[in-house]
C-alpha positions as protocol buffer text, in pm:
chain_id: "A"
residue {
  index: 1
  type: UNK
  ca { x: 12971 y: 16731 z: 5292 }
}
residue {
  index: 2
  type: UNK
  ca { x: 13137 y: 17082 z: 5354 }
}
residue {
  index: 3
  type: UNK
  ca { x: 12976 y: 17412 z: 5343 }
}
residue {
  index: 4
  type: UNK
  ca { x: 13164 y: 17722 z: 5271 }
}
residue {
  index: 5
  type: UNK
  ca { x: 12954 y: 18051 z: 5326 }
}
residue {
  index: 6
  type: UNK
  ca { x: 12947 y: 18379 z: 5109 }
}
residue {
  index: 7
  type: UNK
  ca { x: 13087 y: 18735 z: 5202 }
}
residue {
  index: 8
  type: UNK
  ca { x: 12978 y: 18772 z: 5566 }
}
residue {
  index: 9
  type: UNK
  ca { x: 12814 y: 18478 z: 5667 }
}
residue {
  index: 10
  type: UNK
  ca { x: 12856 y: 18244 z: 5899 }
}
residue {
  index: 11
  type: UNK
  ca { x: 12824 y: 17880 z: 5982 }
}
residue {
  index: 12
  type: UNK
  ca { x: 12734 y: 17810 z: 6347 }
}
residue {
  index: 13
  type: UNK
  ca { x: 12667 y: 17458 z: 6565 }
}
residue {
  index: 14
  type: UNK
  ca { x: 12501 y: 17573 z: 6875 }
}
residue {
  index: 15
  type: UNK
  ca { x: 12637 y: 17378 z: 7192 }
}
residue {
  index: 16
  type: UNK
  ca { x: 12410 y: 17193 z: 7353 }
}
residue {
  index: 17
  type: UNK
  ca { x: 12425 y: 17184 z: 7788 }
}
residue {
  index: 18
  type: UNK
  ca { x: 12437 y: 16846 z: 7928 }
}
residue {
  index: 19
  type: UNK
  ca { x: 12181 y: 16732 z: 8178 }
}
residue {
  index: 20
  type: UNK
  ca { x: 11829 y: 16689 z: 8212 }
}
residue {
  index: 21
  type: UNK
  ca { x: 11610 y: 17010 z: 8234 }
}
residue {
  index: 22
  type: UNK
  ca { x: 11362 y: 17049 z: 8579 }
}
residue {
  index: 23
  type: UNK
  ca { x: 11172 y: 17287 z: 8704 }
}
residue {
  index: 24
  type: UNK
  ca { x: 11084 y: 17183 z: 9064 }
}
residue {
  index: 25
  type: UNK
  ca { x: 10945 y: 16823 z: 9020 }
}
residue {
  index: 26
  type: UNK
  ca { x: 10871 y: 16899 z: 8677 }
}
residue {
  index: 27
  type: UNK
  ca { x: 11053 y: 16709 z: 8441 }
}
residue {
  index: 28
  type: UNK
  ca { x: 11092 y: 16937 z: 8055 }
}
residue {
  index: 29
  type: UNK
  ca { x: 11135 y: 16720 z: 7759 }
}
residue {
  index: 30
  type: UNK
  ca { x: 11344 y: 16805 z: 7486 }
}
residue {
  index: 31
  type: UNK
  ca { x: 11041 y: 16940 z: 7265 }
}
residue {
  index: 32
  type: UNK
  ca { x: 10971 y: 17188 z: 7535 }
}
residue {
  index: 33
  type: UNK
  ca { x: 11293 y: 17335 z: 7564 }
}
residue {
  index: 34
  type: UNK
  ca { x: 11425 y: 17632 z: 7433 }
}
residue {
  index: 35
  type: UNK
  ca { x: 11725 y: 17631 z: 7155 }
}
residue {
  index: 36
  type: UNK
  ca { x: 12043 y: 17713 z: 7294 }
}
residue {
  index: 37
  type: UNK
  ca { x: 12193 y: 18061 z: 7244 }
}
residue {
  index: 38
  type: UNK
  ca { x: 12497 y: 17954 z: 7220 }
}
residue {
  index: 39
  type: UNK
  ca { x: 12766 y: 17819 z: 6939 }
}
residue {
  index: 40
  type: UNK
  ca { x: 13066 y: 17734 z: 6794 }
}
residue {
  index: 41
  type: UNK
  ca { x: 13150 y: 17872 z: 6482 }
}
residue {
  index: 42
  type: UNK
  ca { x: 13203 y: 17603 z: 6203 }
}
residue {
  index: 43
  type: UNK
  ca { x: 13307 y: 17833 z: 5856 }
}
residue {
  index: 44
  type: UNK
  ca { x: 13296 y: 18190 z: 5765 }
}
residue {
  index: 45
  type: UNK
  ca { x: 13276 y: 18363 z: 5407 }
}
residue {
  index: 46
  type: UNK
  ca { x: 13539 y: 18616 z: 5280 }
}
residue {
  index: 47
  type: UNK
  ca { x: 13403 y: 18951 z: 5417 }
}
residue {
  index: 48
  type: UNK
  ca { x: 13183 y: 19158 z: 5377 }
}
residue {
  index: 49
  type: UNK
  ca { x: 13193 y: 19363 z: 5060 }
}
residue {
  index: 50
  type: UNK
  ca { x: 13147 y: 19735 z: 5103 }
}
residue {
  index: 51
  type: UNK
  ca { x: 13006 y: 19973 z: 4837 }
}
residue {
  index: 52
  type: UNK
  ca { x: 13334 y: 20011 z: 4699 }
}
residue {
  index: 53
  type: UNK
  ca { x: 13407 y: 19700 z: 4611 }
}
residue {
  index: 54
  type: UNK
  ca { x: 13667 y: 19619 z: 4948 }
}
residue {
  index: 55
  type: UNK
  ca { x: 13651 y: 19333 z: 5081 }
}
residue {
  index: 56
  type: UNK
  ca { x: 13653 y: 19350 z: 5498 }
}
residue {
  index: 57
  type: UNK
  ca { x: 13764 y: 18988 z: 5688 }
}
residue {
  index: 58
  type: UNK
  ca { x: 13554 y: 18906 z: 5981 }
}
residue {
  index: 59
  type: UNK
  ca { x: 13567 y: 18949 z: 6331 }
}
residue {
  index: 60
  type: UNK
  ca { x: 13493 y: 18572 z: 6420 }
}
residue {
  index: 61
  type: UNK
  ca { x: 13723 y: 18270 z: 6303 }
}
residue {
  index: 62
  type: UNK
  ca { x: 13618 y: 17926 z: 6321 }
}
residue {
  index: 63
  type: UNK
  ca { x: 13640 y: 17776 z: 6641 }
}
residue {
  index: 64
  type: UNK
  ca { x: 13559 y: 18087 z: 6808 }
}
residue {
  index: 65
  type: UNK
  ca { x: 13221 y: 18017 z: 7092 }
}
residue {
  index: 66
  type: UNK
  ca { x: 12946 y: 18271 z: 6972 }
}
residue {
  index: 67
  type: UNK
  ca { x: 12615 y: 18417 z: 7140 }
}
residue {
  index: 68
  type: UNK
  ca { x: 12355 y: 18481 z: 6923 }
}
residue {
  index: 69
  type: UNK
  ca { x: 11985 y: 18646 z: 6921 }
}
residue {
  index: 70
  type: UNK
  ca { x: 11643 y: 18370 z: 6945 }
}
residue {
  index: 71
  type: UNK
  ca { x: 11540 y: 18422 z: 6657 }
}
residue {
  index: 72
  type: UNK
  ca { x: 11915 y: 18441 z: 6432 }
}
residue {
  index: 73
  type: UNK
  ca { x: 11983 y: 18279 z: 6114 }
}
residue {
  index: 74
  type: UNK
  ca { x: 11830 y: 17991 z: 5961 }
}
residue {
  index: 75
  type: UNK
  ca { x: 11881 y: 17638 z: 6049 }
}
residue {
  index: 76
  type: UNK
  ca { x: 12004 y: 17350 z: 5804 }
}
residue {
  index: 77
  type: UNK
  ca { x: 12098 y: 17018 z: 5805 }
}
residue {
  index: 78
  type: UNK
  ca { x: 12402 y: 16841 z: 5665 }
}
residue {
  index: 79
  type: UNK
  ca { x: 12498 y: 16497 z: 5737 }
}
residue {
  index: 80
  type: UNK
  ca { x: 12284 y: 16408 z: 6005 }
}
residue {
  index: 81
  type: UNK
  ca { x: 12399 y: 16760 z: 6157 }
}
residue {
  index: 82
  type: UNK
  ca { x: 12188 y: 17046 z: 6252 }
}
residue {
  index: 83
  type: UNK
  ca { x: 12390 y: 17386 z: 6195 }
}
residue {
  index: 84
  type: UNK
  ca { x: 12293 y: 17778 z: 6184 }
}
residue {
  index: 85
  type: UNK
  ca { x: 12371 y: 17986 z: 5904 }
}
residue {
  index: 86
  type: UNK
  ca { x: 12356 y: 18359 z: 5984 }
}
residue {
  index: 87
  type: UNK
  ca { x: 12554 y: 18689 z: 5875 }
}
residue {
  index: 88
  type: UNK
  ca { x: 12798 y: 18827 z: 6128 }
}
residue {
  index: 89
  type: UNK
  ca { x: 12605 y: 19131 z: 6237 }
}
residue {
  index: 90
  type: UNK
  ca { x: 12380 y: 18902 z: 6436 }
}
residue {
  index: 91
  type: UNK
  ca { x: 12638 y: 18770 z: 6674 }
}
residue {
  index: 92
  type: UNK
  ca { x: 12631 y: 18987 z: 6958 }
}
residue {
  index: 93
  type: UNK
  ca { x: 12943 y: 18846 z: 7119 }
}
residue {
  index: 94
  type: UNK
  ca { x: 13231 y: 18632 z: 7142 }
}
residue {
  index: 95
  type: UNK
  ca { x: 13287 y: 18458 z: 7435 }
}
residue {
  index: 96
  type: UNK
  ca { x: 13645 y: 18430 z: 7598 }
}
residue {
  index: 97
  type: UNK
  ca { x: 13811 y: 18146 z: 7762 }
}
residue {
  index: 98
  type: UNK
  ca { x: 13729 y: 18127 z: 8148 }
}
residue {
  index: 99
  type: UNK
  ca { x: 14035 y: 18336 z: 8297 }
}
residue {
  index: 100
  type: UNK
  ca { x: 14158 y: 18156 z: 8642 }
}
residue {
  index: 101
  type: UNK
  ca { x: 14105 y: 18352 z: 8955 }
}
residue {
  index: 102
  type: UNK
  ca { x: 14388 y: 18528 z: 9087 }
}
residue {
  index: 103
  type: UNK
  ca { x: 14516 y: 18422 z: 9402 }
}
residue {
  index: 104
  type: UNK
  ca { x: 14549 y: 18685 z: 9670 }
}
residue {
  index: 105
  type: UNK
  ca { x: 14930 y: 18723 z: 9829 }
}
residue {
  index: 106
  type: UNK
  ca { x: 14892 y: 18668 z: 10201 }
}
């Protein structure tokens, strides 16, 4: 099944780290810990509409990595896969590509 969202929102799966949680000799199971803030947009809608009746794209593209607030959007479920769904003025960045260190001239 495929989702396509509506003017200005936005479809998000939030990434997941690897690795077990601990904190000291505490081991945290999964119920315990927090959502990630973190995701990789899925879909977006057309644009936002304005007052006017303009359409205005979006700043995020699918396939673009995504931070986003606690408490953002709403989750669903499609397929056996848990997704976000959330307007764009809740992402509050877009996260860039890790650029390589420079290498000093000796």
């Amino acid at each position: 099944m495929k989702i396509r969202p509506l003017y200005d929102r936005i479809v998000v799966k939030r990434i997941e780290e690897k690795g077990e949680q601990k904190l000291g000799a505490l081991f945290i199971p999964d119920s315990a810990k927090e959502k990630p803030q973190e995701g990789e947009v899925v879909a977006v809608g057309k644009g936002k509409r304005l007052e006017d009746g303009k359409i205005v794209p979006l700043d995020v593209q699918p396939g673009d990595r995504i931070l986003f607030g606690k408490y953002s959007g709403s989750d669903i479920k499609l397929d056996e896969d848990e997704y976000l769904i959330m307007r764009e003025d809740e992402v509050l960045g877009i996260l860039d590509a890790q650029p390589q260190a420079a290498k000093k001239a000796s």
